[in-house]
C-alpha positions as CSV (number, residue, x, y, z in Angstrom):
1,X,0.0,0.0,0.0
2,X,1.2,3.5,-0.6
3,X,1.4,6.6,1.2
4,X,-1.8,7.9,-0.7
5,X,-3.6,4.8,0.0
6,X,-3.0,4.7,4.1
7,X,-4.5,8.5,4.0
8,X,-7.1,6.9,1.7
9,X,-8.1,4.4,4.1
10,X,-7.4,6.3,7.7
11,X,-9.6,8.8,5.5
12,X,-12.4,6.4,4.7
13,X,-12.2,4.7,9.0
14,X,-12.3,8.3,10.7
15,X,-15.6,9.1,8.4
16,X,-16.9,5.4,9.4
17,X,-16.8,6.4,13.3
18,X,-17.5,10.1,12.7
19,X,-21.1,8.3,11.0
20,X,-21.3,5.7,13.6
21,X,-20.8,8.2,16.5
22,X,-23.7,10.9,15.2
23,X,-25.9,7.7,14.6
24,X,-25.9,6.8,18.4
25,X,-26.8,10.4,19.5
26,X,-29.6,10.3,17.2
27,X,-32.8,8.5,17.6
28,X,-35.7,7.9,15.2
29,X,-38.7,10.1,16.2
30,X,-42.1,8.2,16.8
31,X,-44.2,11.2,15.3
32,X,-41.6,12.0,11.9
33,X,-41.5,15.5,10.9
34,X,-43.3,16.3,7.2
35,X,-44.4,18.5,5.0
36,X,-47.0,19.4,2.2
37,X,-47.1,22.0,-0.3
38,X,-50.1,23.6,-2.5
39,X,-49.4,23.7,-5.3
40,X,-48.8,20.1,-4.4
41,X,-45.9,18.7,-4.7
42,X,-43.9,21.8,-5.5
43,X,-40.7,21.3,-5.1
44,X,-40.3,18.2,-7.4
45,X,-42.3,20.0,-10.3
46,X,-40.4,22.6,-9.4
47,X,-37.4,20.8,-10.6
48,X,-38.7,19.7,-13.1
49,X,-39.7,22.9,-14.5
50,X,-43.4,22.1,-14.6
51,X,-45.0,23.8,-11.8
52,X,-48.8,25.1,-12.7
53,X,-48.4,28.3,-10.7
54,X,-45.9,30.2,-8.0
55,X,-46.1,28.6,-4.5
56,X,-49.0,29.2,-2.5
57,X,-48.6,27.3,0.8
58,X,-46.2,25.0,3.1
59,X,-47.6,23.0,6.1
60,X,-44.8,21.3,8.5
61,X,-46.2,19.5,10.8
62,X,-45.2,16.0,13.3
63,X,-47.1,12.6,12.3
64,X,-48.4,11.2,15.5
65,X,-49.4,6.9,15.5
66,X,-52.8,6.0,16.4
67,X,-51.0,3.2,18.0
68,X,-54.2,1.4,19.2
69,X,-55.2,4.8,21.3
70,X,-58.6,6.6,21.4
71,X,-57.5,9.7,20.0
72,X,-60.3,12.4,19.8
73,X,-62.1,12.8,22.9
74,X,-58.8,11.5,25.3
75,X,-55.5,11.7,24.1
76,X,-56.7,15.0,22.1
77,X,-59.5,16.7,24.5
78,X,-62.3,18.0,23.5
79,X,-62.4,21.4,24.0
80,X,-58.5,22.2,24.9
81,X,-55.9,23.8,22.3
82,X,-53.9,21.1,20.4
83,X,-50.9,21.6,18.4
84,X,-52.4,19.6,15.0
85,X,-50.2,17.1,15.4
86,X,-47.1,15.8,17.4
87,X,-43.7,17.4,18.9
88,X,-43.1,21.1,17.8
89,X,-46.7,23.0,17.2
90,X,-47.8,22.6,13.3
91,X,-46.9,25.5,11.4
92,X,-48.3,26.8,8.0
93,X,-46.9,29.5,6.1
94,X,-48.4,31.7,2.7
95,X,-46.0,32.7,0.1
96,X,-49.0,35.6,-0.5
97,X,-52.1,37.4,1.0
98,X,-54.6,34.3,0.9
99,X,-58.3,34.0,2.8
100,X,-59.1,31.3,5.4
101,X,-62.8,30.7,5.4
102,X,-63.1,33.7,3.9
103,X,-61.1,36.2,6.4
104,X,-58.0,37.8,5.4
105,X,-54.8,36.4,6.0
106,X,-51.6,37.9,5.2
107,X,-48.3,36.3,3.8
108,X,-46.3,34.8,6.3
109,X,-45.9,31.9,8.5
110,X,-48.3,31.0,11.3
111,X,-48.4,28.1,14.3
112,X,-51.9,26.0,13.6
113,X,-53.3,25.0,17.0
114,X,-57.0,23.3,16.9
115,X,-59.8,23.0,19.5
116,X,-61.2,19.8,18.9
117,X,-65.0,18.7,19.1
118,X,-66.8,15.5,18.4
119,X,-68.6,17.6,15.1
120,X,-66.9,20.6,14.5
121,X,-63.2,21.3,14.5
122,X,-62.0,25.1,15.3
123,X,-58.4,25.8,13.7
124,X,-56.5,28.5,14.8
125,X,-53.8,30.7,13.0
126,X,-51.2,32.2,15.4
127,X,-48.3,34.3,15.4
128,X,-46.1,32.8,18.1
129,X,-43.5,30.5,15.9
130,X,-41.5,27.9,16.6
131,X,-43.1,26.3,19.8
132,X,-43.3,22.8,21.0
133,X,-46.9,21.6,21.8
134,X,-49.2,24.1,22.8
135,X,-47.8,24.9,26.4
136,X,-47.1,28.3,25.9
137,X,-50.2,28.8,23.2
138,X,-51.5,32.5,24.1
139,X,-55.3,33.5,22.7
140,X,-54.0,36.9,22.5
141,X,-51.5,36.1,19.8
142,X,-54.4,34.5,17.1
143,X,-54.9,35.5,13.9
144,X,-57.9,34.1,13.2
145,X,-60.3,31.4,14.2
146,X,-61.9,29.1,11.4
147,X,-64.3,26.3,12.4
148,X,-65.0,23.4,9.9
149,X,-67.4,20.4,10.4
150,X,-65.6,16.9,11.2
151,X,-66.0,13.9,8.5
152,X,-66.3,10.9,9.9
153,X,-64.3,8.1,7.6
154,X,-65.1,4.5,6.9
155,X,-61.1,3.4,7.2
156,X,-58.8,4.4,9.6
157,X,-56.3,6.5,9.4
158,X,-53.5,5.3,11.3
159,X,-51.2,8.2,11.1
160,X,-51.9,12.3,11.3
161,X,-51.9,13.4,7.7
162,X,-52.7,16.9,6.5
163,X,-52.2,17.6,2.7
164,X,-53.7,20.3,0.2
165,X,-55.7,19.7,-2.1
166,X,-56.7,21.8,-5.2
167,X,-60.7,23.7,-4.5
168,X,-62.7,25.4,-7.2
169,X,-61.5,28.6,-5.6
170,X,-58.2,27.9,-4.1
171,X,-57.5,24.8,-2.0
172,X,-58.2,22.8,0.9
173,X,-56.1,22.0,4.0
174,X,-57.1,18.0,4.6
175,X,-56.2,17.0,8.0
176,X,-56.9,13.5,8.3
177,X,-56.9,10.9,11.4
178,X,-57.9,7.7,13.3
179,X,-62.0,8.6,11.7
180,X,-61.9,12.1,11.4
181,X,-61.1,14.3,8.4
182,X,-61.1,18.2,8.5
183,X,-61.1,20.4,5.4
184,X,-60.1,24.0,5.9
185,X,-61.0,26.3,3.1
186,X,-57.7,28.6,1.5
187,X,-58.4,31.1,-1.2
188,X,-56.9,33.4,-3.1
């Protein structure tokens, strides 16, 4: 072996423990961090240079597990602020002025906290960012209050989804889990 192949390989073993070490510091999250996009999909047709129209709107948000749990009712109360999700509060953000059911929201990013009921859902835009849960969720920080009418679904939805989907005037926020579905109406 020659000098360049001993730095080579000494190279190669220090990157092997450097990738070993972080992976024992870091563990896998139960609730996964994701994200959606309206238009959806954006940053791959992006890419591919085929978006239909400028962004809109970015939801990051944790994906709690049913897990066998009662969900709405326990785990979520009825009646107290949730985060929409898991781990650090749900955030959605507008790349422009939109409306949410039909009040005026400007562009920027938000925190979504929901108060849950057995029929109705009431979603809540607020400006306090980057929160975990809904400890420190303060009323007098909301910009606006939207309630929407609960689905009930035939199949379970084991994990907390929310996605947009296109509307005949804008889109809908779909949050979806265990037997409830949610539609919050964006326009623009």
């Amino acid at each position: 072996m020659n000098f360049r192949q001993v730095v080579l390989a000494a190279s190669l073993i220090m990157s092997l423990h450097q990738v070993q070490a972080q992976s024992k510091s870091i563990s896998l999250d139960k609730s996964p961090m994701d994200m959606c996009y309206y238009p959806v999909d954006y940053p791959v047709l992006k890419i591919q240079d085929k978006t239909p129209g400028p962004l809109i709107a970015r939801a990051i948000y944790s994906r709690p597990q049913k897990n066998g749990r009662k969900l709405f009712g326990e785990l979520v109360e009825y009646g107290k602020v949730w985060r929409l999700g898991a781990n650090e509060a749900t955030e959605v953000e507008f790349f422009r002025d939109v409306k949410v059911d039909n009040k005026k929201v400007k562009k920027g990013r938000y925190t979504v906290y929901a108060l849950v009921d057995s029929d109705k859902w009431t979603i809540i835009l607020n400006k306090e960012l980057d929160t975990w849960g809904a400890f420190r969720y303060d009323p007098a920080k909301d910009v606006l209050r939207a309630t929407v009418p609960v689905e009930r679904q035939s199949e379970i939805a084991e994990a907390f989804s929310m996605e947009f989907e296109k509307a005949k005037t804008g889109a809908l926020l779909v949050i979806n889990w265990d037997d409830v579905l949610v539609k919050l109406p964006i326009s623009w």
